[in-house]
VOPABA-602313 format. One record per atom (N, C-alpha, C, O): x, y, z. Coordinates in steps of 0.02 Angstrom, whole numbers, plus 50000, padded with zeros to 5 digits. Each point is the difference from the previous one (the first is absolute). Layout:
<marros>
XYZ ...
</marros>
This chain:
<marros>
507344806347223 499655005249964 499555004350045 499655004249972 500294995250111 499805003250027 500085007749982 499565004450001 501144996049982 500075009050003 499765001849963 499505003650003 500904993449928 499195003749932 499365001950024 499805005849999 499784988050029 499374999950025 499945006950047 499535003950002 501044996350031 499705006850058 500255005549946 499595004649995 500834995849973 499915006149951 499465002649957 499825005549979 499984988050018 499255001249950 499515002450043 499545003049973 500444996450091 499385003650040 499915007450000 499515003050021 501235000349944 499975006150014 499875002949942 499915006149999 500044989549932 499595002049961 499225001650007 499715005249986 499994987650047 499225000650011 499825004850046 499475002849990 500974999150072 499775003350036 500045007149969 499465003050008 500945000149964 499775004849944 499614999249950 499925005549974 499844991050003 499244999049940 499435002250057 499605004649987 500394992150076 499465001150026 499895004650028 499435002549994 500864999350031 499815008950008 500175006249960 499815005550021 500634993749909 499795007549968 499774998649928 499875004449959 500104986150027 499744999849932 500555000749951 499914997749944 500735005750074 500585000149957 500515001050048 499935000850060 500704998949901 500784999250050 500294994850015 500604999350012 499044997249989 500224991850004 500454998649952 500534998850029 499545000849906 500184999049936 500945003950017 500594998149994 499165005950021 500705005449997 500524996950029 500584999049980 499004998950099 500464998850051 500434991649982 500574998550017 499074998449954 500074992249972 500744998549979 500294995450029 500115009049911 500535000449992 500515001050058 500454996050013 499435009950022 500595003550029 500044992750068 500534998150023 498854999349995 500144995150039 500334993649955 500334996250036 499665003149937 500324994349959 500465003449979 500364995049997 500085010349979 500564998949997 500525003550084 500615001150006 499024999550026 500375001450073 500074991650028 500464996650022 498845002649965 499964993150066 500544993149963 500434996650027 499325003349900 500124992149977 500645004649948 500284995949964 499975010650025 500615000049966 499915001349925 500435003049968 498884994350000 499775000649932 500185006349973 499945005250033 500374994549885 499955005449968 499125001550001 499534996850023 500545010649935 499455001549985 499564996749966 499404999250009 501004998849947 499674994449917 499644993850050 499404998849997 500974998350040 499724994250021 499535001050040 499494996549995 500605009950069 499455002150046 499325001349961 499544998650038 500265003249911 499585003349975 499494994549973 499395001050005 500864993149965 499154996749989 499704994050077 499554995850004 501055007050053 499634997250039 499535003750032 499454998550021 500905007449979 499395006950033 499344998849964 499454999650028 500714999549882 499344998949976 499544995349997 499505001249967 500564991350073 499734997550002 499655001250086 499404999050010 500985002750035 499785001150090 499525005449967 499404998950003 500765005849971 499385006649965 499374995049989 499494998550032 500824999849905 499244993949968 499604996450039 499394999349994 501084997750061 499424994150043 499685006050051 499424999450019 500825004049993 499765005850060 499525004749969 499485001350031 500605000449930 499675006849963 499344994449981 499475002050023 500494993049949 499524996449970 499384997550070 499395000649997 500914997550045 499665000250060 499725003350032 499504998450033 500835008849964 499625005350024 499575001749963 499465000650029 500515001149891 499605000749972 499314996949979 499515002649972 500604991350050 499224993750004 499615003050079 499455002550010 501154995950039 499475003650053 499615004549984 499394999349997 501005007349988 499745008549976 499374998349975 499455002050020 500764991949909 499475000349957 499394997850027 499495001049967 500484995850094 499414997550047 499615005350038 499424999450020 501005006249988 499625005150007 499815006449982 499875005450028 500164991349900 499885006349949 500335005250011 499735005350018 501124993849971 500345006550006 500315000249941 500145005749981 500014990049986 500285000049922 499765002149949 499434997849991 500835007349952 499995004249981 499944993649935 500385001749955 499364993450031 500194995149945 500205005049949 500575002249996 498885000049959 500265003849940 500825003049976 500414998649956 499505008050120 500575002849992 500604992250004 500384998049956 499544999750099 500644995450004 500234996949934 500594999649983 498874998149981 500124994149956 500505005849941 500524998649970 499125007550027 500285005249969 500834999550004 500504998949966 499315002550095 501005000850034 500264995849986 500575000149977 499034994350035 500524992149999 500264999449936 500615000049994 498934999449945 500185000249968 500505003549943 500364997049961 499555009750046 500625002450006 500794998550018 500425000149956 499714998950101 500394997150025 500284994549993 500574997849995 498744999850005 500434990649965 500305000749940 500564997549994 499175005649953 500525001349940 500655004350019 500435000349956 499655001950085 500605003150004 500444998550049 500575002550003 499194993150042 500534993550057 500434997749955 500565002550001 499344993449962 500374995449948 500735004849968 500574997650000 499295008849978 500595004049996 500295001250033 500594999249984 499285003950091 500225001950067 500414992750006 500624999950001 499124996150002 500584993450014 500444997749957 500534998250025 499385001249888 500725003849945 500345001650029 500474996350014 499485011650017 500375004849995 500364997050093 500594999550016 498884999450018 500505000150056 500724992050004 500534999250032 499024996049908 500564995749988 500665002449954 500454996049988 499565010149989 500815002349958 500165004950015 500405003049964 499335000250102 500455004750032 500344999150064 499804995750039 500915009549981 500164997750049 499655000550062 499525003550016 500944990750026 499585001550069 500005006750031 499445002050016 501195002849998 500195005150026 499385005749978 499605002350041 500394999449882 499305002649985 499374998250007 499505003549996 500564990850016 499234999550032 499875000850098 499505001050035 501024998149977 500135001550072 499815008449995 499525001850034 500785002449931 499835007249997 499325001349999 499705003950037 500024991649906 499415004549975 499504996450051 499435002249995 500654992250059 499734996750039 499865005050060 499465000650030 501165003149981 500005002750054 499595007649983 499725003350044 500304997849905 499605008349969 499224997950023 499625002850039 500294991549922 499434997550045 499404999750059 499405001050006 501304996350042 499865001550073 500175004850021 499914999850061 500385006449919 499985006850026 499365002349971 499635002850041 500104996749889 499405002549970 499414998350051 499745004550033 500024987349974 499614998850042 500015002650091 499495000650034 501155000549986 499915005050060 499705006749990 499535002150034 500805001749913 499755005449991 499125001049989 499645004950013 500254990649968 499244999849965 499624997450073 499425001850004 500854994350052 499814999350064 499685003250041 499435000450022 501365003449989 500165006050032 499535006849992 499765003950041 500234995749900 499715006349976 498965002050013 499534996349987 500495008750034 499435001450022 499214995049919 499985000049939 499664997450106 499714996749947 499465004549962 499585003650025 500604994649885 499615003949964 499194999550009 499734994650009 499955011049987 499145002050018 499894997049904 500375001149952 499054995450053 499454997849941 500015005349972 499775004350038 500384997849913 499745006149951 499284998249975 499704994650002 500105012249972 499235000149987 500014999249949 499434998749981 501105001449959 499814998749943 500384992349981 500114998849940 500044997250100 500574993150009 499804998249939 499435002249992 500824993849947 499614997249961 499714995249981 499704998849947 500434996350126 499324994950011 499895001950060 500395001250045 498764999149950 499824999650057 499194996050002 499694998649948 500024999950125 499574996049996 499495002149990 499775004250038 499884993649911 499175000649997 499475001750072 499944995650043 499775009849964 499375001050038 499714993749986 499754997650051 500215000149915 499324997149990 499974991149992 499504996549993 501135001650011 500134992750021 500534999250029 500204994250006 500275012750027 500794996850006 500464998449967 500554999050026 499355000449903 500624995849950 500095004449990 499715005250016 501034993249930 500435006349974 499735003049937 499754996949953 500325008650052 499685003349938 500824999349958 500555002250016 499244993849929 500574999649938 500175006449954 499525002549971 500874999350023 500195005949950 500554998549967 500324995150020 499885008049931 500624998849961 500505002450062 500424995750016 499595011150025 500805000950031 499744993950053 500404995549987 499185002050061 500204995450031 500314994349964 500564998050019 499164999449933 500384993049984 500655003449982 500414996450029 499985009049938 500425000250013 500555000750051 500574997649998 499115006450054 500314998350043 499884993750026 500584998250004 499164998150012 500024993250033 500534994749955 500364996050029 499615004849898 500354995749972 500735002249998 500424995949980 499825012050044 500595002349991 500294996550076 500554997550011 498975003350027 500274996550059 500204992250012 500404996950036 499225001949928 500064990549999 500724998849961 500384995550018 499775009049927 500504997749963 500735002550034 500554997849985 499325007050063 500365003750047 500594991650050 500524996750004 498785004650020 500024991050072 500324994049946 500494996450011 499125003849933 500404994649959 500584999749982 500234994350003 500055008949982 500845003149981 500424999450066 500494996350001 499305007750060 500394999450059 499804992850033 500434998050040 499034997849951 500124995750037 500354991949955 500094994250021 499985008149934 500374992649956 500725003049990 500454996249982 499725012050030 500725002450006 500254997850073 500474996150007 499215006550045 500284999150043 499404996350073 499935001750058 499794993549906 499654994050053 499555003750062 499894997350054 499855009849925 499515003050048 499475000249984 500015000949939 499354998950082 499324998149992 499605007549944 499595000549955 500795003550081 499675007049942 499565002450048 499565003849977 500414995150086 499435003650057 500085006150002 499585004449988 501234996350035 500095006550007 499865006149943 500085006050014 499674991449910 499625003949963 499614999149986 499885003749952 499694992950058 499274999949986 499795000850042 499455002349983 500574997450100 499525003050062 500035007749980 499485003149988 501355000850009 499755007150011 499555003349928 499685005250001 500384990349941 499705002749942 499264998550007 499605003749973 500194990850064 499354999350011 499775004750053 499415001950005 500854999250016 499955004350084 500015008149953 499555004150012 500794996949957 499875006949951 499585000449953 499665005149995 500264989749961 499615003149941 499374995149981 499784998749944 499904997950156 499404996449995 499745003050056 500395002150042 499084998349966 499505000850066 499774995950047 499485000750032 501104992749976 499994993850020 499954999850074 500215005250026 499594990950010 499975000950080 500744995949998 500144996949949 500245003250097 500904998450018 500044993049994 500444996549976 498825001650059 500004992950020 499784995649941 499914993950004 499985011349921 499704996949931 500575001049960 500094996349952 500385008950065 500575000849969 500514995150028 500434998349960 499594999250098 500654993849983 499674992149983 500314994949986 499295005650017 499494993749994 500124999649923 500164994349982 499815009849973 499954999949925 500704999749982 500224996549953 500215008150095 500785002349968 500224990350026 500354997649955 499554998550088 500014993050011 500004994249937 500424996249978 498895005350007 499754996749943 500665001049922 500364995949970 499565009450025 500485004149956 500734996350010 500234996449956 500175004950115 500474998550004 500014991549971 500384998249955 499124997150084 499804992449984 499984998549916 500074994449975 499865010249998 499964998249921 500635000949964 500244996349958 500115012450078 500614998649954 500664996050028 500494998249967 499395000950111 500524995950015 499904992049964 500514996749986 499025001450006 499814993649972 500535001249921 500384995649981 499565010949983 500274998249934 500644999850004 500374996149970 499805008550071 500824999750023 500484992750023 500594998449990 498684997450057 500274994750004 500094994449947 500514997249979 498755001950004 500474997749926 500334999049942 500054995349961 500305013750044 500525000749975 500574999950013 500494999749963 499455000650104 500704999250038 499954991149992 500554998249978 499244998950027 500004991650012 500154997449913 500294994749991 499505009349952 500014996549971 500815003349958 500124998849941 500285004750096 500655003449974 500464994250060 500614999749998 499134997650034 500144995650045 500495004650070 500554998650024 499065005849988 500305004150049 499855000050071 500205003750046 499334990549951 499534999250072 500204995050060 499834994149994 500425007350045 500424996550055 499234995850044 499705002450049 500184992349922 499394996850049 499945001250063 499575002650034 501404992849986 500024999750059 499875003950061 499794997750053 500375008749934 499915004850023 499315003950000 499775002250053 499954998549897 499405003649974 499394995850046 499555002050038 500674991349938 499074997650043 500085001650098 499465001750024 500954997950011 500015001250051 500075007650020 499625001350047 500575001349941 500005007649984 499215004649981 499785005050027 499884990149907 499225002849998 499704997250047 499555003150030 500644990249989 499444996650073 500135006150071 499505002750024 500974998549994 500055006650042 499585005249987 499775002650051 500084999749903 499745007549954 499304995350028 499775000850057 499944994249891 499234999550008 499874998450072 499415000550017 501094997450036 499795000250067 500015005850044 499725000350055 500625004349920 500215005750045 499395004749969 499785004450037 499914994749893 499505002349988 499334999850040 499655004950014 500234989050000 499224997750026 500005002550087 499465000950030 501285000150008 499945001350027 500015008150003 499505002950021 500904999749963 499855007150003 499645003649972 500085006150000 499394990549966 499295003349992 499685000450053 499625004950007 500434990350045 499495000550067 500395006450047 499715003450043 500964997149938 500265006750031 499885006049979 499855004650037 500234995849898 499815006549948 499835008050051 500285005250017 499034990949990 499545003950027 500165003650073 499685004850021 500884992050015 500135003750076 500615003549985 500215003350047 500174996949896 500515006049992 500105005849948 500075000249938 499915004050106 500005009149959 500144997249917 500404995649985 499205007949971 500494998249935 500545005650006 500594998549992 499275006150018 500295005949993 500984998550048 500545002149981 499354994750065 500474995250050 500324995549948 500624999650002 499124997749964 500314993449985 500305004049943 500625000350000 498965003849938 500375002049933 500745003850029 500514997749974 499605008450081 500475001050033 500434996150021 500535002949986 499654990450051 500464994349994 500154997349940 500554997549985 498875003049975 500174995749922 500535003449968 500474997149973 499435011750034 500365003049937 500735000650042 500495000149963 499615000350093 500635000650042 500344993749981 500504999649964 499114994750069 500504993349952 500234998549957 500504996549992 498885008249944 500314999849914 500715002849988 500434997549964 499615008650075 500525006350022 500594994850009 500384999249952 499714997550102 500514997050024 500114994949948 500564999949976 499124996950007 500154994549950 500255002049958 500594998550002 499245005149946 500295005649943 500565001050022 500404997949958 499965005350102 500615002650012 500344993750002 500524999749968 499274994150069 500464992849971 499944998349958 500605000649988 499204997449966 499864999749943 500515005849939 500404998249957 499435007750057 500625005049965 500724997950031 500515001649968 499544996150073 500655000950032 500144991849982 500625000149997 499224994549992 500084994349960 500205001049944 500534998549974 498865005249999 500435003749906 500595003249994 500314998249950 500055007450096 500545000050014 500474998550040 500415003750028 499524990249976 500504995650016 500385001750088 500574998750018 499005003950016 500015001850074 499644994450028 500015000050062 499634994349906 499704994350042 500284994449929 500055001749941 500094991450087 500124995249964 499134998749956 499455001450024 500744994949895 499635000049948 500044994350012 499724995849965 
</marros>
């Protein structure tokens, strides 16, 4: 089970430096490396998400970068809507979920790639002058809860953490410092991958064997590449991230049509 284990590092080592992407990448390595359909790749991603995302988020929370409120917001959201996402990804075919897997990882390059959105002045949460917390309004909780239920749906459909939408929606429509926005989008991810998992476990879809060595990689590749974080460009690293998504997507499409063995 070594290889699992080194596959799973390349989950953590993406949690720790952009806070999301990890989740995405989880599948396409499990069904390249170990052969897995989608159905089966997907509640192991969600549990390497869960033990990783949950870790990072206790650190964060040690140094007051977690957004508790909003998160619990998101999470919860989401957790009600994992449990469908995994329904639905248990009675459809694999080939369509290979598609909409790969729309995915072209979406999250694009959103990479793409020049990063400026804080608007009118965002509709933003932080209090006067203690830092979030000023609550009706459009923030909606948006925060449209987003949670967003991550919830894609990550019990297709076993991804939901980073890749909740960093850029926090990163748009909060006044969050980067380093408060993946710290929270963490927490977030840690809650709805948790519902996903035990829904995936209790449809009996959860491959142990595989999954616990696979998250032990993630929570180790985590602790270490937090002490790296900090000496590489983000701007460097999101550019390799979305190029890899790129290439993966094109294997991945080309699996769906039947140009790579299923």
């Amino acid at each position: 089970m070594m290889w699992v284990a080194l596959l799973g590092t390349v989950i953590g080592l993406v949690l720790a430096f952009t806070g999301a992407g990890g989740g995405i990448l989880s599948v396409p390595l499990l069904v390249f490396g170990l052969h897995l359909s989608v159905q089966q790749a997907a509640p192991i991603g969600m549990l390497a998400v869960f033990a990783a995302a949950s870790l990072g988020a206790v650190l964060a929370w040690r140094e007051a970068l977690v957004r508790y409120r909003a998160a619990a917001l998101m999470g919860a959201a989401g957790m009600v809507m994992a449990p469908f996402g995994v329904f639905l990804a248990q009675h459809i075919p694999n080939r369509p979920l290979i598609v909409a897997f790969s729309a995915v990882l072209l979406y999250s390059a694009w959103r990479s790639l793409a020049a990063p959105a400026t804080t608007q002045a009118r965002a509709p949460c933003v932080l209090s002058s006067v203690d830092q917390r979030l000023i609550w309004t009706r459009p923030c909780a909606q948006v925060l809860a449209g987003t949670g239920l967003l991550s919830g749906l894609l990550s019990g459909l297709l076993g991804v953490g939901g980073g890749f939408v909740i960093v850029p929606a926090l990163s748009r429509y909060t006044n969050l410092s980067i380093r408060s926005v993946h710290a929270t989008s963490l927490a977030v991810m840690a809650l709805v991958s948790l519902s996903g998992v035990v829904s995936a476990t209790a449809h009996g879809a959860m491959n142990w064997a595989i999954a616990l060595p696979f998250a032990a990689g993630a929570i180790v590749a985590l602790l270490a590449g937090r002490r790296l974080a900090s000496r590489v460009h983000p701007t460097r690293l999101q550019q390799v991230f979305a190029w890899f998504c790129v290439g993966v997507a094109v294997l991945m499409l080309a699996r769906a049509g039947g140009l790579l063995p299923v």
